[in-house]
N, CA, C and O atoms as a MOPAC input file, in Angstrom:
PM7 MOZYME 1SCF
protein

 N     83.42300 1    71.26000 1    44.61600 1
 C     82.28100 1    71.60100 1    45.43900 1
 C     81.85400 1    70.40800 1    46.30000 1
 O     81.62400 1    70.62200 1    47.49000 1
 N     81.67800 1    68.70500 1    45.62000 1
 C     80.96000 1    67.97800 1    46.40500 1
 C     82.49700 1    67.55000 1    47.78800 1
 O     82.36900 1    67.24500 1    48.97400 1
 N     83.41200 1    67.66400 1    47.20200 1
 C     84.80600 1    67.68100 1    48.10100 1
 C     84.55800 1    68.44800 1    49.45600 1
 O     84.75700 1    67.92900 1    50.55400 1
 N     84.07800 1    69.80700 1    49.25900 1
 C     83.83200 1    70.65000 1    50.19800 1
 C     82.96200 1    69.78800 1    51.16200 1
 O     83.11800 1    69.25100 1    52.25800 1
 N     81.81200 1    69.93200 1    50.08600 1
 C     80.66500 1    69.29600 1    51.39000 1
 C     81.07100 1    67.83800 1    52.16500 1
 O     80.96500 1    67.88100 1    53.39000 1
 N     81.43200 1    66.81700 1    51.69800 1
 C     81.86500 1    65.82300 1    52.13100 1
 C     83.02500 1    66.22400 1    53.70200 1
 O     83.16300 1    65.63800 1    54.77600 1
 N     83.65700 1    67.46400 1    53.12600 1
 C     84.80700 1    67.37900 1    54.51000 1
 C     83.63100 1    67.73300 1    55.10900 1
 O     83.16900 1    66.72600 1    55.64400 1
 N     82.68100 1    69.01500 1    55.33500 1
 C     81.91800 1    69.52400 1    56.34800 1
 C     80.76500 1    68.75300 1    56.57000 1
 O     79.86900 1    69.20400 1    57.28300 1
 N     80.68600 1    67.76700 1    56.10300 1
 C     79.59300 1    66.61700 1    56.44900 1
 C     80.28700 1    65.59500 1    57.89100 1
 O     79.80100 1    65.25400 1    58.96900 1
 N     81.60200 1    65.37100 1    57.24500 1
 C     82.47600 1    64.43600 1    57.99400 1
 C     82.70300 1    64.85200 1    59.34600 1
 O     82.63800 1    64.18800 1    60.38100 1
 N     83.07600 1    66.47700 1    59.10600 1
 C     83.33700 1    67.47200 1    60.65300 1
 C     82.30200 1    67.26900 1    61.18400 1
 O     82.40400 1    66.74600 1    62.29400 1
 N     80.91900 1    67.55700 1    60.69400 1
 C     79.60100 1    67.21000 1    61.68900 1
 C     79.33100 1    66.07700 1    62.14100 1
 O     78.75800 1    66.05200 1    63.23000 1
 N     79.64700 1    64.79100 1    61.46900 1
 C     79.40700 1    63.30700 1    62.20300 1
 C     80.18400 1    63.17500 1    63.16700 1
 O     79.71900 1    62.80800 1    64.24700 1
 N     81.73200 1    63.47200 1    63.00400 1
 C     82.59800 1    63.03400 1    63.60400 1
 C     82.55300 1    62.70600 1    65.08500 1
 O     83.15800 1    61.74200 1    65.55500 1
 N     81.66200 1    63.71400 1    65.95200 1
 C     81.60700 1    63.17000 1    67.20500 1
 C     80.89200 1    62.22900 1    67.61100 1
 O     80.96700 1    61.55500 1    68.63900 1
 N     80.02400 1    62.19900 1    66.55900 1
 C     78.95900 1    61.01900 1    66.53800 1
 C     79.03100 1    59.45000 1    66.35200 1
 O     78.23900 1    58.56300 1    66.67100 1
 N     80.18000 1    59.42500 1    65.76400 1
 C     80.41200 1    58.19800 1    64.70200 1
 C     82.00000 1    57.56200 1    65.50900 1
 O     82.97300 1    58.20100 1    65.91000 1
 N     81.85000 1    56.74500 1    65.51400 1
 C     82.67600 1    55.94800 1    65.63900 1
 C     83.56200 1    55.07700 1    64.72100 1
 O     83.71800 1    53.86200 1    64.84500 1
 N     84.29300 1    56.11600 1    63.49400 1
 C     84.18900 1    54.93900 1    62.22000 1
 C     85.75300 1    55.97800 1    61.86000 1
 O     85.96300 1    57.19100 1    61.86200 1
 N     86.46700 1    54.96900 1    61.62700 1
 C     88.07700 1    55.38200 1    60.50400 1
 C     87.44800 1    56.51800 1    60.00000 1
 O     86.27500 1    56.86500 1    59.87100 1
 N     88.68800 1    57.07500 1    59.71300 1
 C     88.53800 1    58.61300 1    58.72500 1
 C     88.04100 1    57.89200 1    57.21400 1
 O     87.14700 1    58.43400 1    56.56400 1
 N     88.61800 1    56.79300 1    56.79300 1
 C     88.15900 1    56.53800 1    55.54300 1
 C     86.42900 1    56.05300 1    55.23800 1
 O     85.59000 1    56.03700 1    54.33700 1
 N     86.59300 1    55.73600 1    56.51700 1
 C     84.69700 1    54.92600 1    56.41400 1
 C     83.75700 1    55.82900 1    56.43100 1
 O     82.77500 1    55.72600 1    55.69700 1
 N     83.99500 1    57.25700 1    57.61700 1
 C     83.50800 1    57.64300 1    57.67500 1
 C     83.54400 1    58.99900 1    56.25500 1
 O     82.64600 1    59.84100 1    56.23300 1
 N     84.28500 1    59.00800 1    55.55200 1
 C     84.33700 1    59.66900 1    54.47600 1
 C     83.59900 1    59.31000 1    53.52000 1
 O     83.25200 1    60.04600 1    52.59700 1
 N     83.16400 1    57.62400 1    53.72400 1
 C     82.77200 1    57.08900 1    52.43500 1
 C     81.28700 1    57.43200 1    52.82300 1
 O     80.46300 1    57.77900 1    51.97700 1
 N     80.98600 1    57.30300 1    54.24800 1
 C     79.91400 1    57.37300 1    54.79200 1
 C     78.88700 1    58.58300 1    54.27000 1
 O     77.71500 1    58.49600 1    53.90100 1
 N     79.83400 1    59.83800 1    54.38500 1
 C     79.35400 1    61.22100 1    53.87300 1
 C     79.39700 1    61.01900 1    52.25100 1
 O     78.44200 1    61.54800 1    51.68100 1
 N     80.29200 1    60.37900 1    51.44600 1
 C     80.16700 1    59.88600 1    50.21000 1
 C     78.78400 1    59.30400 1    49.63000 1
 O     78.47800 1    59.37100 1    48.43900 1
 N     78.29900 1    58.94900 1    50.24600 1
 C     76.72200 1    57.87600 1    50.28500 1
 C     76.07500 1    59.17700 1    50.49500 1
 O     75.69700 1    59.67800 1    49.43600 1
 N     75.78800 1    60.01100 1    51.75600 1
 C     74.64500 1    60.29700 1    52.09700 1
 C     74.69500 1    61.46700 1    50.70900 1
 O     73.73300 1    61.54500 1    49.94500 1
 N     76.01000 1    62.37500 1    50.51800 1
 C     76.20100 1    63.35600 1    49.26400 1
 C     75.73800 1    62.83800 1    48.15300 1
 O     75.07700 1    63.51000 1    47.36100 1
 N     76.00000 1    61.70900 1    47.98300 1
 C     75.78200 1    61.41700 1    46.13000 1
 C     74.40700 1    61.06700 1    46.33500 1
 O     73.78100 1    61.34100 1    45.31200 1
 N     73.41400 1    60.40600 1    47.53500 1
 C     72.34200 1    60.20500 1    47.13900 1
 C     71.62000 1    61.59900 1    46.88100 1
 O     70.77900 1    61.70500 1    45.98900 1
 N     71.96100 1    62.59600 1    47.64600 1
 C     71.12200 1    63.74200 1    47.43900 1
 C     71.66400 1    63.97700 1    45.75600 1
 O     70.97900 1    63.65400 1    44.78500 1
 N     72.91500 1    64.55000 1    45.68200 1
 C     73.37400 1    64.31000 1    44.43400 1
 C     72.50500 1    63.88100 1    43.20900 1
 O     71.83200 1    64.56900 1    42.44100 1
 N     72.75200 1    62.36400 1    43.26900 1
 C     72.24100 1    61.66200 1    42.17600 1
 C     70.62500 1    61.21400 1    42.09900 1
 O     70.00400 1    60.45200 1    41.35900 1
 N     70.22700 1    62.13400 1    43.32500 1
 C     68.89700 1    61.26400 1    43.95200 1
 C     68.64200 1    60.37100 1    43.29400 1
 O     67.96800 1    60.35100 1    42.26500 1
 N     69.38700 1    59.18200 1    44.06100 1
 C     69.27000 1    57.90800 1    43.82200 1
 C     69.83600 1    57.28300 1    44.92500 1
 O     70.49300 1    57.92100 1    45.74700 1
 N     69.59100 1    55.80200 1    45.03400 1
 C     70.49500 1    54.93100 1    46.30300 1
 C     71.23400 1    53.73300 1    45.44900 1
 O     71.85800 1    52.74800 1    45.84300 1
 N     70.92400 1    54.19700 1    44.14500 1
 C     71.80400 1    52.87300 1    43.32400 1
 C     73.17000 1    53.14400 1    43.54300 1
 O     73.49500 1    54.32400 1    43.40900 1
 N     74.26500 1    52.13500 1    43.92200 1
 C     75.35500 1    52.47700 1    44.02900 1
 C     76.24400 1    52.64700 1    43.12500 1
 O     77.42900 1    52.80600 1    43.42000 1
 N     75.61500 1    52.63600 1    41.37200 1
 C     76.48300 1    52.45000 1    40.82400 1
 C     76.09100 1    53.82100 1    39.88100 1
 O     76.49400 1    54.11900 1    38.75600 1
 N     75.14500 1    54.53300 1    40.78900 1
 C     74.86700 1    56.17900 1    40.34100 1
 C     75.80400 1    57.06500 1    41.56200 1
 O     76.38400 1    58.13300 1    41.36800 1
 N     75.76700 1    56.49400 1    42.49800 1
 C     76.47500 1    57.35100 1    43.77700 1
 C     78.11500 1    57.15900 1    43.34500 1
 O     78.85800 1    58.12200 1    43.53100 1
 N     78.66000 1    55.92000 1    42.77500 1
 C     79.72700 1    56.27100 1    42.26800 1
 C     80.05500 1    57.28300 1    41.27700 1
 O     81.25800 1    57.53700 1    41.33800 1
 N     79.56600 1    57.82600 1    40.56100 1
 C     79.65100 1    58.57400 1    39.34900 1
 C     79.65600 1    59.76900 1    39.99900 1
 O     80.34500 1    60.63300 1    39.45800 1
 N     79.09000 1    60.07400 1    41.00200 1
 C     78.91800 1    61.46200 1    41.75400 1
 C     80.28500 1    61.66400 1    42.73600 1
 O     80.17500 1    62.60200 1    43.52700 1
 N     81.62200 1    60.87000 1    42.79500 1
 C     82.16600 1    60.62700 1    43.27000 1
 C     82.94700 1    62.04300 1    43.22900 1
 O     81.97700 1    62.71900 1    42.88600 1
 N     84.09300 1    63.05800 1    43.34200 1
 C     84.83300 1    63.77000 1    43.19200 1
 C     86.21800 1    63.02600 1    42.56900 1
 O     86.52900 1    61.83800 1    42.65800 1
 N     86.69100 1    63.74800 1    42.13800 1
 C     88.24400 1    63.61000 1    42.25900 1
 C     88.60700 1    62.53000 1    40.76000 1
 O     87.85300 1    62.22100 1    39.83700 1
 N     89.75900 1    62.23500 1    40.95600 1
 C     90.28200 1    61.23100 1    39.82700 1
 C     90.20800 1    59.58800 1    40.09000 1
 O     91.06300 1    58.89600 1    39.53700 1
 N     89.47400 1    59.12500 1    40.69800 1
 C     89.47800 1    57.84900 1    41.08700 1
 C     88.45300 1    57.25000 1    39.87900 1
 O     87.49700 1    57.93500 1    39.51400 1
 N     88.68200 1    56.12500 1    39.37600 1
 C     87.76900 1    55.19200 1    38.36600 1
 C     86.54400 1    55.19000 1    39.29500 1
 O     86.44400 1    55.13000 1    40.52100 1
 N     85.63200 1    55.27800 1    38.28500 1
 C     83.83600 1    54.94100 1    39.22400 1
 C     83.63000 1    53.30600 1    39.36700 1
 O     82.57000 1    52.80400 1    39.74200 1
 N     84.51200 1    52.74700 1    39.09900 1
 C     84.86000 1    51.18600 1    38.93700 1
 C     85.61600 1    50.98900 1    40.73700 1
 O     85.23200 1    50.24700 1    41.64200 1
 N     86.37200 1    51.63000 1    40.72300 1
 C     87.24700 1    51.90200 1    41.87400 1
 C     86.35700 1    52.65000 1    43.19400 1
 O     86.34300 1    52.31200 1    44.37800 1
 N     85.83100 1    53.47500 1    42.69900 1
 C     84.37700 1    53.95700 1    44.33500 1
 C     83.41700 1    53.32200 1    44.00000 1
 O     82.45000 1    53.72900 1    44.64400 1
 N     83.05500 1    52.25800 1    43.10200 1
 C     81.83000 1    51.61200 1    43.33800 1
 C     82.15200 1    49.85200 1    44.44000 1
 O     81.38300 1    49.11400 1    45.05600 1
 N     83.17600 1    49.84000 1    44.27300 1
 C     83.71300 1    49.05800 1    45.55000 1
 C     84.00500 1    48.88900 1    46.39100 1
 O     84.08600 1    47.90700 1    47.12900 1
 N     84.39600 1    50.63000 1    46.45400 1
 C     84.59900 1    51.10400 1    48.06300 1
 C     83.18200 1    51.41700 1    48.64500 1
 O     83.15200 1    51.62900 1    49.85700 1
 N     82.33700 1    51.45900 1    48.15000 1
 C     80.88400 1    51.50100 1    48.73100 1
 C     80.44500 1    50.07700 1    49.29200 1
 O     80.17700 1    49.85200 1    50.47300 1
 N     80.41900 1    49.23100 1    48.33900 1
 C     80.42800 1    48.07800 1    48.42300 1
 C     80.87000 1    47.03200 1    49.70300 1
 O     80.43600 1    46.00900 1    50.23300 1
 N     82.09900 1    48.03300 1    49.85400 1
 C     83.29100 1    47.22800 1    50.95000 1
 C     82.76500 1    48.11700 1    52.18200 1
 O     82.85400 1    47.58100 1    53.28700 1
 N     82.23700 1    49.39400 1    52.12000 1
 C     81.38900 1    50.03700 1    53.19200 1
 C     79.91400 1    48.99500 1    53.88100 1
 O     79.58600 1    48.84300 1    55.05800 1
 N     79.31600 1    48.45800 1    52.68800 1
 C     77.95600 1    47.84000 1    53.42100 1
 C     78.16700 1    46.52700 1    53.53300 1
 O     77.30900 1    45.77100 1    53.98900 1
 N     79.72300 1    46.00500 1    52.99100 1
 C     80.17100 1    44.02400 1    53.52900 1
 C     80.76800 1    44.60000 1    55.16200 1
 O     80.75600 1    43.59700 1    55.87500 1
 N     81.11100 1    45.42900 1    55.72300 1
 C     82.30300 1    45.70600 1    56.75600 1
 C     81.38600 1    46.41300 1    57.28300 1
 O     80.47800 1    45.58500 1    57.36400 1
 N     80.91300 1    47.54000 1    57.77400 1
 C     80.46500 1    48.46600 1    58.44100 1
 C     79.19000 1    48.10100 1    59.54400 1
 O     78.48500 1    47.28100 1    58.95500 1
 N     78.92400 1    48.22800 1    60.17000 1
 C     77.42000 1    47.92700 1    60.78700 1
 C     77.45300 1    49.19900 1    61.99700 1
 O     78.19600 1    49.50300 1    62.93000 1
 N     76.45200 1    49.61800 1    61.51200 1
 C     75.98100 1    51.09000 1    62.76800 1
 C     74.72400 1    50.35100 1    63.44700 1
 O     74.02100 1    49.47000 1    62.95300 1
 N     74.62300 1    51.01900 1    64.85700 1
 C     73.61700 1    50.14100 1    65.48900 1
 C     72.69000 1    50.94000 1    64.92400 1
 O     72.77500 1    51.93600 1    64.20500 1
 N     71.42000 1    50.07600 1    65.55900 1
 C     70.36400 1    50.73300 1    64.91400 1
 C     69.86900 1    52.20800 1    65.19300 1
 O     69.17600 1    52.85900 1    64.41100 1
 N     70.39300 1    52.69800 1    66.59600 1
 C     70.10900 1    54.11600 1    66.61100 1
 C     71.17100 1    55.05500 1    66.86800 1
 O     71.09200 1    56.05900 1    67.57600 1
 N     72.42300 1    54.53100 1    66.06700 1
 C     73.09900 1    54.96300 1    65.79500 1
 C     72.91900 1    56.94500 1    65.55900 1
 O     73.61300 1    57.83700 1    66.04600 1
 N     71.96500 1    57.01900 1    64.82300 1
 C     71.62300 1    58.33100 1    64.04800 1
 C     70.87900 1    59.52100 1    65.58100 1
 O     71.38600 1    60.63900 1    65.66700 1
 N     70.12700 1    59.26300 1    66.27600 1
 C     69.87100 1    59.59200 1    67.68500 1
 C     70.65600 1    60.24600 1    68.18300 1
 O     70.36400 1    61.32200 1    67.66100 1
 N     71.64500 1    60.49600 1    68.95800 1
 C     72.17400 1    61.19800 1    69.29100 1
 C     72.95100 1    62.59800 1    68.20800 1
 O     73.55800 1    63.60500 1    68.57200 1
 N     72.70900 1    62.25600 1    67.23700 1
 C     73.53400 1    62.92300 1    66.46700 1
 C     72.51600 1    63.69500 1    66.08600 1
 O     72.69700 1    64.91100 1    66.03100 1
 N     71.05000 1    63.03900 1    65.69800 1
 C     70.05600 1    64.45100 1    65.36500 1
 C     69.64300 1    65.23600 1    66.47400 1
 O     69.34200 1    66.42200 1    66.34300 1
 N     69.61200 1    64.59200 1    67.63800 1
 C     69.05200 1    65.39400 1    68.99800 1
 C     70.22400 1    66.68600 1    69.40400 1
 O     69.89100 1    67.74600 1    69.93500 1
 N     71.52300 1    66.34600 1    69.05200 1
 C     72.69000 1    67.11600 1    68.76000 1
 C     72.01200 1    68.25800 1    67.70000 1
 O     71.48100 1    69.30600 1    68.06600 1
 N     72.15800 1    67.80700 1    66.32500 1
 C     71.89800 1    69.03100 1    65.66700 1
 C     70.24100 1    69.70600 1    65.42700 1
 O     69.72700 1    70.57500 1    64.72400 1
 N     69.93100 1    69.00400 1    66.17100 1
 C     68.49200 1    69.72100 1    66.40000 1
 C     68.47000 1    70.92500 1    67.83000 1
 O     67.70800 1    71.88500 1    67.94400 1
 N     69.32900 1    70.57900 1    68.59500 1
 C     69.24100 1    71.57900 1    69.47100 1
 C     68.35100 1    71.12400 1    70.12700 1
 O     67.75800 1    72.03300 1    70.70900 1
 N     67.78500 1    69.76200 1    70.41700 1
 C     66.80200 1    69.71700 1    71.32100 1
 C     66.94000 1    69.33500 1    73.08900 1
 O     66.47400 1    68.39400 1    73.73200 1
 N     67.66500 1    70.34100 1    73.44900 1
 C     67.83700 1    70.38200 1    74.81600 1
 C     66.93400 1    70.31500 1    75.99600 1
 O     67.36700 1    69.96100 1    77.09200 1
 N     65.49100 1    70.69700 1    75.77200 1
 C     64.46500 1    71.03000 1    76.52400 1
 C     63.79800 1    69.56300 1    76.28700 1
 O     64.34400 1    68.48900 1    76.04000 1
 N     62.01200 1    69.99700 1    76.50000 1
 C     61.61100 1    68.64700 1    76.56800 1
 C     61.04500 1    68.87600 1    75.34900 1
 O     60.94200 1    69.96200 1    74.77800 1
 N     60.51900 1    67.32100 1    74.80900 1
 C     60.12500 1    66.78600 1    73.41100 1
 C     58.82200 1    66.96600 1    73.13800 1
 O     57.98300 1    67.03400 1    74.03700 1
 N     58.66100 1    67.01800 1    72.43800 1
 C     57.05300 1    66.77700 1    71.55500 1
 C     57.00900 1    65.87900 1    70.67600 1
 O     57.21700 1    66.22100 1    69.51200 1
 N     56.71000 1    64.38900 1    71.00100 1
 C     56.78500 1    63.36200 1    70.19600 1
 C     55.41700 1    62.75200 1    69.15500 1
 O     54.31600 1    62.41700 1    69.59200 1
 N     55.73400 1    62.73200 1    68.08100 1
 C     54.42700 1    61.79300 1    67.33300 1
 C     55.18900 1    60.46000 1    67.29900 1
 O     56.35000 1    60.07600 1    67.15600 1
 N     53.67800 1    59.81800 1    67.54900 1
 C     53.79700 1    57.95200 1    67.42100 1
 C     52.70600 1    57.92700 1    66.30500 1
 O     51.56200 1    58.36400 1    66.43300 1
 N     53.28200 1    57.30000 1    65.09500 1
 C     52.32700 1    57.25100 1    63.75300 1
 C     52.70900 1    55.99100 1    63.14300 1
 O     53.78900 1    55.45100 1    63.38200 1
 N     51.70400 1    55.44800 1    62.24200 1
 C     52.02500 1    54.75500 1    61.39800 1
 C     51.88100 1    54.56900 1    60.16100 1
 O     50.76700 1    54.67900 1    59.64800 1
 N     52.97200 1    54.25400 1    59.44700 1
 C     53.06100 1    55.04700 1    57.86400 1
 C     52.93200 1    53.44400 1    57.05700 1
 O     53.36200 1    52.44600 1    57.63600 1
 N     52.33300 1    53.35800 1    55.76000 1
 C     51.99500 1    52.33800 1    55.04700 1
 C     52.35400 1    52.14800 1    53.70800 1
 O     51.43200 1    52.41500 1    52.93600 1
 N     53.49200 1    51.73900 1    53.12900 1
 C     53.05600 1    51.82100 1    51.72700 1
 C     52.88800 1    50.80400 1    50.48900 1
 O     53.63700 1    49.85300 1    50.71200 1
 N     52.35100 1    50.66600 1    49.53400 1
 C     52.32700 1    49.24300 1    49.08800 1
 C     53.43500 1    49.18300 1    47.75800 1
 O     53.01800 1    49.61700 1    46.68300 1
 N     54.52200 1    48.76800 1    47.81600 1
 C     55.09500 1    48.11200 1    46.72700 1
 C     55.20800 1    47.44600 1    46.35800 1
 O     55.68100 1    46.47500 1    46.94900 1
 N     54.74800 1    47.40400 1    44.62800 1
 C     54.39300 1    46.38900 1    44.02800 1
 C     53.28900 1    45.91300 1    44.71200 1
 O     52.22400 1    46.50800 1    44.87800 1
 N     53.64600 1    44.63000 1    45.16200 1
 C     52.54300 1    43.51600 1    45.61500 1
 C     53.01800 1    43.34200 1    47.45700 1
 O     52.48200 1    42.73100 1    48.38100 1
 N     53.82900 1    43.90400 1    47.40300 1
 C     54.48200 1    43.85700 1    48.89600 1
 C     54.38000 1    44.96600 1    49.55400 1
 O     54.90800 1    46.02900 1    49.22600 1
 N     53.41400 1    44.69400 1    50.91000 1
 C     52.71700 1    45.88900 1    51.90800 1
 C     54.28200 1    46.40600 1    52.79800 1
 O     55.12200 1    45.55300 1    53.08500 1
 N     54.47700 1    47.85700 1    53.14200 1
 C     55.60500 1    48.12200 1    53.47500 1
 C     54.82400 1    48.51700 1    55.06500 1
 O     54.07400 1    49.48900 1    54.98700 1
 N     54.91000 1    47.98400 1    56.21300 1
 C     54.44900 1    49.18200 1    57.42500 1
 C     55.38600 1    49.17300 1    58.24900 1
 O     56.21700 1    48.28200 1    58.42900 1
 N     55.22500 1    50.63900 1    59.02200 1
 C     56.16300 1    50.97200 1    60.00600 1
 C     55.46600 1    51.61900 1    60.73100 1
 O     54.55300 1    52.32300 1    60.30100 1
 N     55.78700 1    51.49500 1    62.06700 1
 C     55.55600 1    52.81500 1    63.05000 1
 C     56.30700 1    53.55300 1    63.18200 1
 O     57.36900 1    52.96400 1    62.97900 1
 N     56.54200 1    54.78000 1    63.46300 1
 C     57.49600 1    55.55800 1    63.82000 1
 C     57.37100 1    56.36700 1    65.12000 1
 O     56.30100 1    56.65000 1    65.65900 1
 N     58.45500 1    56.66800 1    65.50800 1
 C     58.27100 1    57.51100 1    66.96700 1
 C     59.26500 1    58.36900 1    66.13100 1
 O     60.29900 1    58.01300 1    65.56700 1
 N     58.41200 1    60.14500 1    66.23200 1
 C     59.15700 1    61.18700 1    65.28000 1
 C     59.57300 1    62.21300 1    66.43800 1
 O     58.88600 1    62.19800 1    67.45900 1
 N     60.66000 1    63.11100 1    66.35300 1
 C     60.41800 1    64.21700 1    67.35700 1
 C     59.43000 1    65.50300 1    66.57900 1
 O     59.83500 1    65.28500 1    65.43700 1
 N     58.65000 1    66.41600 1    66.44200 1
 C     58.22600 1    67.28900 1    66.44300 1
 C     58.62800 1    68.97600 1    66.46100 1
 O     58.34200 1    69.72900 1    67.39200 1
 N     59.37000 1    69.38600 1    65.18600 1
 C     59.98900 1    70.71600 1    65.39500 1
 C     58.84400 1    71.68400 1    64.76600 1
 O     57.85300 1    71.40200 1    64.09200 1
 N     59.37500 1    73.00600 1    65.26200 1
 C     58.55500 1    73.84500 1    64.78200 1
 C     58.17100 1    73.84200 1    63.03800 1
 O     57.11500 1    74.34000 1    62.65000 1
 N     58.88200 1    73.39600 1    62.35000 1
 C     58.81900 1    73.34300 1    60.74500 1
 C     58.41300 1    71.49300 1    60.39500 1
 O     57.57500 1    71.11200 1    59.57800 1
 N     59.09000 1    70.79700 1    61.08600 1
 C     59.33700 1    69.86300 1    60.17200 1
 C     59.17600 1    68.67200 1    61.82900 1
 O     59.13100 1    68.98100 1    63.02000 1
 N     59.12700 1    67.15900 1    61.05600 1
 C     58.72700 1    65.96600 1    62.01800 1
 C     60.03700 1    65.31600 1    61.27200 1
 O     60.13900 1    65.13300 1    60.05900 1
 N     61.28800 1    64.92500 1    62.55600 1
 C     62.17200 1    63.83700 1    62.21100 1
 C     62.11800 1    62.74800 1    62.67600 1
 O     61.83900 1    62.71600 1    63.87500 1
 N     62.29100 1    61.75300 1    62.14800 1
 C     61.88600 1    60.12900 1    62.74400 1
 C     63.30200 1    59.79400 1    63.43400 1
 O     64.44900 1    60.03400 1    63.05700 1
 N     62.59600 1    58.88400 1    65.06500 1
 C     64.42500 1    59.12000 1    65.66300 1
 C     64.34000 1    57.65400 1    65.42200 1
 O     65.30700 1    57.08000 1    64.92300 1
 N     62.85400 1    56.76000 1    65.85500 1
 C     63.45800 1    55.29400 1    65.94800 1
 C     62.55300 1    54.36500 1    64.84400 1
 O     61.54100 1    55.05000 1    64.69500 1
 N     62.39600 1    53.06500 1    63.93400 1
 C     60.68900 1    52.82300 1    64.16000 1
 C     60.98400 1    51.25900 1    63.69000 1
 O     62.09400 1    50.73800 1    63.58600 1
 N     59.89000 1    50.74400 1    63.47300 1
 C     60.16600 1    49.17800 1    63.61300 1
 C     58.85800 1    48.86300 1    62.56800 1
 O     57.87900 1    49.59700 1    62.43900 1
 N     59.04800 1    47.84900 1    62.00800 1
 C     58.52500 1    47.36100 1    61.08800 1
 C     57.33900 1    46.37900 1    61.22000 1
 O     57.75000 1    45.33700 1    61.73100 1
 N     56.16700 1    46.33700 1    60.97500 1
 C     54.83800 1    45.90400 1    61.36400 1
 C     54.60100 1    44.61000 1    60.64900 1
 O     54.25400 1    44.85300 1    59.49300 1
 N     54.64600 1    43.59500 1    60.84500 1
 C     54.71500 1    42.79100 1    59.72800 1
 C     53.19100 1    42.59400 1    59.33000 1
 O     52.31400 1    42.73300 1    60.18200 1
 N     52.87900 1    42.24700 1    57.92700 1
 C     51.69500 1    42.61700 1    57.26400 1
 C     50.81300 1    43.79300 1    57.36700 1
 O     51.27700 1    44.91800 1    57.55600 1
 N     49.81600 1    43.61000 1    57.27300 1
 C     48.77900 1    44.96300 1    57.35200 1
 C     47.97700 1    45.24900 1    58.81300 1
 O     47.51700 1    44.44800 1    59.62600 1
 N     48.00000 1    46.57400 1    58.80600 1
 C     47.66000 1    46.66000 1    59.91600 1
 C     47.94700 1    47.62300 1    61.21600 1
 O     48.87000 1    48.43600 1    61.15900 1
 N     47.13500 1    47.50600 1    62.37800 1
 C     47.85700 1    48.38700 1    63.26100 1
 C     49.05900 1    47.98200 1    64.34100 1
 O     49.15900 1    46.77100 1    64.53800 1
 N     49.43400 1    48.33100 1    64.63500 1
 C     50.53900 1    48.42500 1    66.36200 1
 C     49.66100 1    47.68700 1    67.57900 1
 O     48.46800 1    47.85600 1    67.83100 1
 N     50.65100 1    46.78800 1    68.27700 1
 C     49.57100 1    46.43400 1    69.10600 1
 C     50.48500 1    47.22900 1    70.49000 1
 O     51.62700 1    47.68500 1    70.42200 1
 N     49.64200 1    47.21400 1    71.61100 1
 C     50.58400 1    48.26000 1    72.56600 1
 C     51.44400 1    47.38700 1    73.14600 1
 O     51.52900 1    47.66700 1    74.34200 1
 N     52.00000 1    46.62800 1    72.90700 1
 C     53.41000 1    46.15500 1    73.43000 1
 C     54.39700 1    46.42900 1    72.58600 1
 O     55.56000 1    46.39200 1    72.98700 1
 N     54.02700 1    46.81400 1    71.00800 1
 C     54.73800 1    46.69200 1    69.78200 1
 C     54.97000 1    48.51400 1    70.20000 1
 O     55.94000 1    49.15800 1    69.80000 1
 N     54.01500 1    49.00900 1    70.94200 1
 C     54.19000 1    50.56200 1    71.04500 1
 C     54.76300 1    51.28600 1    71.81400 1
 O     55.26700 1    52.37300 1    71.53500 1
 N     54.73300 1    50.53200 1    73.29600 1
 C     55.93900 1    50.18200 1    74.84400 1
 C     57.18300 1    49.89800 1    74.03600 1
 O     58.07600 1    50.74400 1    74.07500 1
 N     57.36900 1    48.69400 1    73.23100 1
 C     58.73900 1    48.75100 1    72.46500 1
 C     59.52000 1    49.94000 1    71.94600 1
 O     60.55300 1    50.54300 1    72.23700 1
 N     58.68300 1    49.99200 1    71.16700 1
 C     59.51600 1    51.06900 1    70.23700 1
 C     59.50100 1    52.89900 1    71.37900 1
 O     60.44400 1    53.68700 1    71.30800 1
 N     58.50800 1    53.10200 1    72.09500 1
 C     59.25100 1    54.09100 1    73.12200 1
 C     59.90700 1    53.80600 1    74.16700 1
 O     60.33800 1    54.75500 1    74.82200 1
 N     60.18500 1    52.36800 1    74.64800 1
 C     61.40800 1    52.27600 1    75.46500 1
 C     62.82000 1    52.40500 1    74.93500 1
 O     63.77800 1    52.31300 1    75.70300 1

């Protein structure tokens, strides 16, 4: 079953991505096992692996995915505006989301597109300490 989804994950990036058949396999490997294992530990996404390979053996090929690989940062953009169907014009939210872990404040702004069900985040940038966006930090992130 997760075999299946992985090929039809791979068919959907593919025009998107710019990456070897193997990278980009491992690529859909990651995004499957996190839903999977909901988790991002890599040494739970190996275990969710298919097939006969040691989880010793795909926990390195993950590994060798995030020493080698680098997607730009909006890499993901064209590929959701693709499967979103958003051909017409946008309805954008500019928000900013906060959260505190541990002892360490997390902020971001985000610039989201706006669908009839659901808000996907296309770009956003990281606020350092607490606080709001100043409007050059807000010109940034929508240019």
């Amino acid at each position: 079953m997760l075999h299946h989804a992985i090929s039809a994950l791979t068919n959907i990036l593919r025009p998107d991505l710019d990456l070897s058949k193997s990278r980009l396999e491992t690529l859909c490997m990651i995004v499957i096992g996190m839903v999977s294992a909901r988790s991002v530990n890599l040494g739970h996404l190996a275990c969710e692996r298919p097939g006969s390979a040691l989880t010793s053996s795909t926990y390195r090929r993950l590994q060798r995915f995030f020493q080698h690989v680098h997607l730009d940062e909006d890499w993901s953009l064209p590929l959701l505006v693709r499967l979103l169907g958003l051909n017409k014009s946008w309805l954008l939210a500019l928000d900013r989301t906060n959260w505190q872990i541990g002892k360490t404040e997390v902020n971001f702004l985000v610039l989201a597109v706006v669908t009839r069900r659901f808000r996907v985040p296309l770009v956003w940038s990281l606020i350092e300490g607490r606080g709001c966006s100043d409007t050059d930090m807000r010109i940034a992130l929508m240019e």
